[in-house]
N, C-alpha and C positions, 0 to 999 in steps of 0.2 A: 605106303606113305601115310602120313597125318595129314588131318584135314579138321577143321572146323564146320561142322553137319548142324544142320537142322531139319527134323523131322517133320515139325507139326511148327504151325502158326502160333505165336506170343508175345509174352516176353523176352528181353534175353537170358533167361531161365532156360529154354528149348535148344538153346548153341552148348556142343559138348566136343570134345575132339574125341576122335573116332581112325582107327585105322581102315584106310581105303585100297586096293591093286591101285598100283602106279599104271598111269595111263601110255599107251604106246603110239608115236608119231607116227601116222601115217606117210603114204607118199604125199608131198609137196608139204608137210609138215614139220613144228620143231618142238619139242620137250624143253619146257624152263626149267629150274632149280628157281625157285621162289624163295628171294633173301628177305624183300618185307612189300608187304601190302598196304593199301592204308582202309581204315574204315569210315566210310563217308554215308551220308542219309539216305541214300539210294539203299543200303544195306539195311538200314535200319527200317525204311518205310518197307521191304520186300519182307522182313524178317516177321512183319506185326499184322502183315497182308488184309490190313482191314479194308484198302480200295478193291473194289469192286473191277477193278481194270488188272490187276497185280493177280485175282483170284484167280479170273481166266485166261490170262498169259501162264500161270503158273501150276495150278491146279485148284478145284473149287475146294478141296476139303485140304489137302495137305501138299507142300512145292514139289514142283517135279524134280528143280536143280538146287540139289540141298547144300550144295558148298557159295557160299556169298563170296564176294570182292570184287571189283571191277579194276582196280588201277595195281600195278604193281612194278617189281625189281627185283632181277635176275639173271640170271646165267644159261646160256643154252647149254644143255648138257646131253643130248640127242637131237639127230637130223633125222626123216622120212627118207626115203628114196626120191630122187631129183632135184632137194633141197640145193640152190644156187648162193641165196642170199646170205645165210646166217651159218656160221662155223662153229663146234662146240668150242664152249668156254668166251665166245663173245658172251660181254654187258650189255645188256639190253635192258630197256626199261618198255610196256605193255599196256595194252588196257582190251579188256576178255567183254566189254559192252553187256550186252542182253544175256550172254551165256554165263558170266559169272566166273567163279573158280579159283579167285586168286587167292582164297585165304583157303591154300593146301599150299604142304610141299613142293607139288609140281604140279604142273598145267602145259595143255598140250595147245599150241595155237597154227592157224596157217602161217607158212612164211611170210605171204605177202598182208597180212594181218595188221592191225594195228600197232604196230612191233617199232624201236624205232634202239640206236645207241645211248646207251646211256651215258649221260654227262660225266664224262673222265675225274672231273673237280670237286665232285660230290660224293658220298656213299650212297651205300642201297638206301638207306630211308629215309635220306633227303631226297634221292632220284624217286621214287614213289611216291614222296608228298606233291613233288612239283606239281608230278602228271596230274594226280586228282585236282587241282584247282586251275590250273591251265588249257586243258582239253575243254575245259567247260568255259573260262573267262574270255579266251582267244575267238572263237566262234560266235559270241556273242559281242562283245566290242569289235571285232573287227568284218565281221561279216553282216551281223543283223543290224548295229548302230553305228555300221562306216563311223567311228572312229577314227582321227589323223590327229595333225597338226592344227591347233589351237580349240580343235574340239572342248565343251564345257562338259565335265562329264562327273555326276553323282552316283557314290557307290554306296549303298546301303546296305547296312552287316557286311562291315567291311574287314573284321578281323576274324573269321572263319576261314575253312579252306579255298572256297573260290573266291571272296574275298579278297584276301592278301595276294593270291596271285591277278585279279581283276585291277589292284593298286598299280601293278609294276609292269603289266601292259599296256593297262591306260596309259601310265607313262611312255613307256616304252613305244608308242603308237602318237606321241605327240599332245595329248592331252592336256588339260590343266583338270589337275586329279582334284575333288573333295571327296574326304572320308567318314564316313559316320560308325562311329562304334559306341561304346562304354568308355566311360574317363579310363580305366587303367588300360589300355588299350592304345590311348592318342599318341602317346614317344614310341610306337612301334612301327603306328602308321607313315607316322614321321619319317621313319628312317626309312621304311619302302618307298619313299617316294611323293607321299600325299601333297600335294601343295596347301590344301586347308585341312585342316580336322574340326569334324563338329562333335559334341558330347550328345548323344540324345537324350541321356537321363536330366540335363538341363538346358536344352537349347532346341523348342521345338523349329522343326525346319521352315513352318510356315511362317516364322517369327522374322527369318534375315532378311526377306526383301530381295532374294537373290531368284535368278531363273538358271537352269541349266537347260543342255541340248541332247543331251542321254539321262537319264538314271537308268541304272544297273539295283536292281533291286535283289538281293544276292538270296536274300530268304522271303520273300513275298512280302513280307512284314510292312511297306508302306499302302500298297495298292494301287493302280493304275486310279482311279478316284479320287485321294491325297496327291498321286503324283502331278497330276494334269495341269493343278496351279504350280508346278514347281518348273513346268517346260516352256520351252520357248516354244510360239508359233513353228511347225515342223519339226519339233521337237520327238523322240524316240522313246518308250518307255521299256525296260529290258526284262524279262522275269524268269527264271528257269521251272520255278517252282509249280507243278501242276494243281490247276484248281477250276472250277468254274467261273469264279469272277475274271480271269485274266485270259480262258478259253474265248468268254462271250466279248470281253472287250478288244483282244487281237480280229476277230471276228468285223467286232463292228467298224474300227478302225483303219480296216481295207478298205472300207466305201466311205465311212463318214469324217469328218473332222478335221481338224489340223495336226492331232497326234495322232502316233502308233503306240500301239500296244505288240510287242511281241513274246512271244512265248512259243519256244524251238527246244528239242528234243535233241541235244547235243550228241547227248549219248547215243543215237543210233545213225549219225554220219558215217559213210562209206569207210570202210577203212583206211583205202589207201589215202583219204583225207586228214584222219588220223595220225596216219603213221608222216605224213607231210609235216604236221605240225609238232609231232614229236622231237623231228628233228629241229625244226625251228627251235623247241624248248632248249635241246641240249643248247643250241649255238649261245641262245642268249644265259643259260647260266655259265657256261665255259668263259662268257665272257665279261660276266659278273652283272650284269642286268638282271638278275633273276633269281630270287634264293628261296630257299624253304622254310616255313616254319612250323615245326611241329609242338606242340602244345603239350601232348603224351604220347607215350609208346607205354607198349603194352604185347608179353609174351602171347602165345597162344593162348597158353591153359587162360589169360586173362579177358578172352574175347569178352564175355560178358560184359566184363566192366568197361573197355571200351564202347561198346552199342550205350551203356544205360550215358555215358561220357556225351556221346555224341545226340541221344535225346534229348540232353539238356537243352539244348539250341546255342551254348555259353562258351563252347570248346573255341582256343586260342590257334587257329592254323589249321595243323591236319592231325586227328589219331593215326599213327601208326603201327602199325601188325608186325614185329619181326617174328619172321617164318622159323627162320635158317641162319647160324652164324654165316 
């Protein structure tokens, strides 16, 4: 099979496609056909391995798991022995977490895995962009910032991949959505759903006078510090993004204050919690709640230029990978 490899820690210079043995399903196991993946920052921060936390998960001098991607869309095209759940030639849509792997041909996962159908309504690389912004905006609005009905809830870098799907949750969860992006940006957010949109390149946010009851802080970029005048009394501040100033203020915010700071590690939720909300996802696009936006696609041979894409910080939705016609 083909696969997107990297050897040593870089640039996206060091991603080459490379032939690998096709992997074999074990018992209680199932063989994807990978149609498209997407490539998100996770990929990129592993790929440059300059944290000190990435080195020794991974290897100090060079990765131990040289095929990148976590989110993807596919076909089962082999079962293990015992296999109950999954039939070759189901749609499925996946996400490979800490072990990676989806930017190859195939990829071997457990059944009961993160695995879920994929949305009928959709193709492969819409069904793989969802996942990537969904698995991540779902557990954080609706688990970490209880999120409902009349919630006041600010989304920051709000036209990236968790982003746009953090828009049509919040909705979808009751909300009174604001969005903050770039001016060319605001008629997109619009149509997801946004009830306000704010421009940041002219409209600083301490400027409106306004308080919310979450921010969802989608790239770190404001800070639990800016945020704190923007919350209401028990007020929620959301961050995905690992750093030290957002570790020590989750931290502190368990004992002191009348904010939270949280910062959760989405990506390593049980799977069957996963695969729970996967299907959730299919329901709400099948039923048009919930759509994709991809920004670029890009062949294999072009993975580089996705990764340098996705460093910009400026990508519209989700890159996508297609693997496999």
């Amino acid at each position: 099979m083909k696969a997107i490899t990297y050897t040593r820690y870089g640039s996206p210079d060091v991603l080459e496609v490379t032939d690998l043995a096709a992997p074999t399903p074990g018992p209680g196991e199932v063989r994807i056909r990978v149609r498209a993946a997407t490539v998100s920052t996770a990929d990129t921060t592993f790929r440059r391995g300059r944290l000190l936390a990435i080195r020794l998960a991974q290897g100090l001098l060079s990765p131990k798991k040289q095929v990148l991607g976590t989110e993807l869309a596919g076909e089962i095209e082999a079962v293990g022995e015992g296999v109950e759940r999954w039939r070759v030639g189901d749609a499925v849509v996946a996400a490979t977490g800490d072990d990676f792997g989806a930017h190859a041909e195939l990829v071997v996962l457990p059944e009961d895995g993160a695995i879920g159908p994929k949305p009928g309504s959709v193709g492969f690389e819409e069904a793989a962009a969802i996942v990537e912004g969904a698995l991540t905006a779902l557990p954080f609005l609706r688990d970490h910032g209880r999120v409902g009905p009349g919630t006041r809830v600010l989304i920051n870098g709000a036209s990236g991949a968790v982003g746009v799907a953090a828009v049509q949750l919040a909705r979808h969860l009751g909300a009174e959505v604001t969005a903050v992006a770039s001016t060319r940006n605001q008629a997109l957010l619009r149509e997801l759903g946004a009830h306000h949109v704010i421009d940041y390149t002219t409209t600083p946010l301490g400027s409106l006078g306004r308080t919310w009851d979450v921010i969802f802080d989608v790239a770190g970029a404001l800070g639990f510090s800016a945020a704190r005048a923007l919350l209401e009394p028990g007020g929620t501040y959301l961050c995905p993004v690992l750093g030290l100033s957002v570790v020590g203020w989750s931290l502190w915010t368990r004992l002191f204050g009348s904010h939270r700071a949280v910062l959760a590690f989405t990506g390593l939720r049980p799977a069957a919690d996963k695969a729970a909300d996967l299907a959730l996802v299919r329901d709400l696009v099948d039923a048009g709640e919930l759509r994709a936006v991809i920004g670029a696609r890009f062949t294999m041979a072009d993975a580089a230029a996705a990764h340098r894409l996705v460093e910009t910080g400026h990508k519209r939705g989700n890159a996508v990978l297609t693997v496999a016609a």
